[in-house]
C-alpha positions in Angstrom: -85.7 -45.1 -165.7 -83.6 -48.4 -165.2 -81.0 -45.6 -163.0 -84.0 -44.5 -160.7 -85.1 -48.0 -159.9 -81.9 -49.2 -159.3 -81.3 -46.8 -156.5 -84.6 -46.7 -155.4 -84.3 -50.4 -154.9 -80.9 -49.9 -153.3 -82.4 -47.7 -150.9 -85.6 -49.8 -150.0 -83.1 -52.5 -149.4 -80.9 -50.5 -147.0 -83.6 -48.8 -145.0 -85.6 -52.3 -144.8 -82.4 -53.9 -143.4 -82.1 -50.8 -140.7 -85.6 -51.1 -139.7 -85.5 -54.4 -139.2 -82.6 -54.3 -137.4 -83.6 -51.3 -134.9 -87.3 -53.8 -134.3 -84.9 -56.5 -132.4 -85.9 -55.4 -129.0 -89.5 -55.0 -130.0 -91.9 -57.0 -127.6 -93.2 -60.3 -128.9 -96.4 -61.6 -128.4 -96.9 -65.8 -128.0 -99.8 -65.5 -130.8 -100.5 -63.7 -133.9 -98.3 -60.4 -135.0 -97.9 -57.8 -132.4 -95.9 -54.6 -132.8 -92.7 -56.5 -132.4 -93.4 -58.6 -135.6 -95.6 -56.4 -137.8 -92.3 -53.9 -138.2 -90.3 -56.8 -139.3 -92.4 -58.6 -141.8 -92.8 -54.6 -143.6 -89.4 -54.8 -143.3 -88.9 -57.7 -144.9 -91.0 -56.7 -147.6 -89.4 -54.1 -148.2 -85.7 -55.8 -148.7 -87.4 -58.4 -150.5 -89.4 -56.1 -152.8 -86.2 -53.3 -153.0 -84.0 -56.5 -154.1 -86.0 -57.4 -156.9 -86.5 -54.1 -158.0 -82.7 -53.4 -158.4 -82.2 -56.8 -159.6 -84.8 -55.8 -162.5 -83.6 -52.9 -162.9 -79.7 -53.9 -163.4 -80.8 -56.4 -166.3 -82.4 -53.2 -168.1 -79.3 -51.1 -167.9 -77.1 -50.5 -171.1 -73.6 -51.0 -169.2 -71.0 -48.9 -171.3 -73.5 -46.4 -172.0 -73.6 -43.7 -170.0 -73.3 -42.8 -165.7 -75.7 -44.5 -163.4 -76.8 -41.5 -162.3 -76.7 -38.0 -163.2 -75.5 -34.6 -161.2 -78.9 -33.1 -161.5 -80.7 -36.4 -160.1 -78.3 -37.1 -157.6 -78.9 -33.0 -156.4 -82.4 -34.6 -156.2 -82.1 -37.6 -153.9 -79.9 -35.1 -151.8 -82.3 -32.7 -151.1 -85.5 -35.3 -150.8 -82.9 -36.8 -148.4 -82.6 -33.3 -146.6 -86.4 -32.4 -146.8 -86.8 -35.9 -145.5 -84.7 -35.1 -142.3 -86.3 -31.9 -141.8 -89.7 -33.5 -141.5 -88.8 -36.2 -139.4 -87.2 -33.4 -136.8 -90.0 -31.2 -137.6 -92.3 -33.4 -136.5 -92.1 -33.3 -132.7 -93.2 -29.5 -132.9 -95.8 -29.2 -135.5 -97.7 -32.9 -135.8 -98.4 -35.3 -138.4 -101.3 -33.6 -139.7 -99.5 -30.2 -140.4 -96.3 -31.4 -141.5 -97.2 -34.5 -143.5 -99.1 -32.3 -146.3 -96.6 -29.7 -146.7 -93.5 -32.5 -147.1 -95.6 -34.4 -149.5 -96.3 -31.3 -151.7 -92.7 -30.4 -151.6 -91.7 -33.8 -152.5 -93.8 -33.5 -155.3 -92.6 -30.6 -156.5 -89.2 -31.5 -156.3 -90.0 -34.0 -159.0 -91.6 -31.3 -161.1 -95.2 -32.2 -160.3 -97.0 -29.6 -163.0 -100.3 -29.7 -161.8 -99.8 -27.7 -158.5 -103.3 -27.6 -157.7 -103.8 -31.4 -157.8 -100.4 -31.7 -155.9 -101.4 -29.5 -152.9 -104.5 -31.8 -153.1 -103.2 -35.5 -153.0 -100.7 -34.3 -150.2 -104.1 -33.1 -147.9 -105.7 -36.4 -149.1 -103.2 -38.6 -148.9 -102.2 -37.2 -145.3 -105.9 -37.2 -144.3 -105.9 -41.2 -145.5 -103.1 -42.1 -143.6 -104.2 -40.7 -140.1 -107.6 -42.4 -141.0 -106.3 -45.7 -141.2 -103.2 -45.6 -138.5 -105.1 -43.4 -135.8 -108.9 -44.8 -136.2 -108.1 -48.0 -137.1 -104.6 -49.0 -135.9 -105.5 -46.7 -132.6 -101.1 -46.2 -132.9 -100.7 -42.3 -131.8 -99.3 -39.7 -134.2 -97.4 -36.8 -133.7 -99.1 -34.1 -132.7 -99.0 -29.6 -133.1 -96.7 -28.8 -130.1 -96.3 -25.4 -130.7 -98.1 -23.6 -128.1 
């Protein structure tokens, strides 16, 4: 487990550090957090949070035992990375709402979800949750079926 949160934490640390460098030219706003700052303090978050996970996760490692990570795992990061580009090209063509259910269910099957019932599921939930809260509330504008 101490292998998985290492790179996770790796990871989280890189892509924090991109998106906060690609929010630079964000627009500012004199009071409060607009959508130039809001990027940046997730960001943030997430190098912060990604740092101390790997940091954690180096102190439970038993160095001398074994590889940090295995061919079948590292298969697995490669094609969540893979699936991962897929959906963020997909998008454009067929929406948030179509495409965000059927990469979370693959995602969970990639990591050998059993129950595939409850998998299909938290992916239409999950999906359902997030447009809730970022197109309701947030009012920010999601990808939508282009298709036609």
């Amino acid at each position: 487990m101490a292998r998985i949160d290492l790179w996770t934490g790796i990871g989280l640390v890189v892509l924090g550090a991109w998106v906060f460098y690609l929010t630079e030219s964000l627009p500012k706003v004199p009071q409060g957090i607009g959508p130039g700052e809001y990027p940046r303090v997730a960001a943030a978050g997430l190098v912060i949070l990604g740092g101390l996970l790997s940091v954690e996760a180096l102190r439970k490692m038993p160095f001398g035992r074994g590889r940090i990570f295995t061919a079948p795992g590292l298969l697995r990061i490669l094609t969540l990375a893979v699936l991962t580009f897929g959906y963020i090209l997909s998008m454009e063509y067929v929406g948030f709402l179509l495409g965000s259910p059927v990469y979370l269910f693959l995602a969970m099957l990639l990591f050998r979800v059993e129950r595939k019932l409850i998998a299909a599921a938290t992916s239409v939930v999950l999906t359902a949750a997030v447009h809730l809260v970022f197109y309701h509330f947030f009012q920010v504008v999601l990808p939508k079926f282009s298709l036609w």
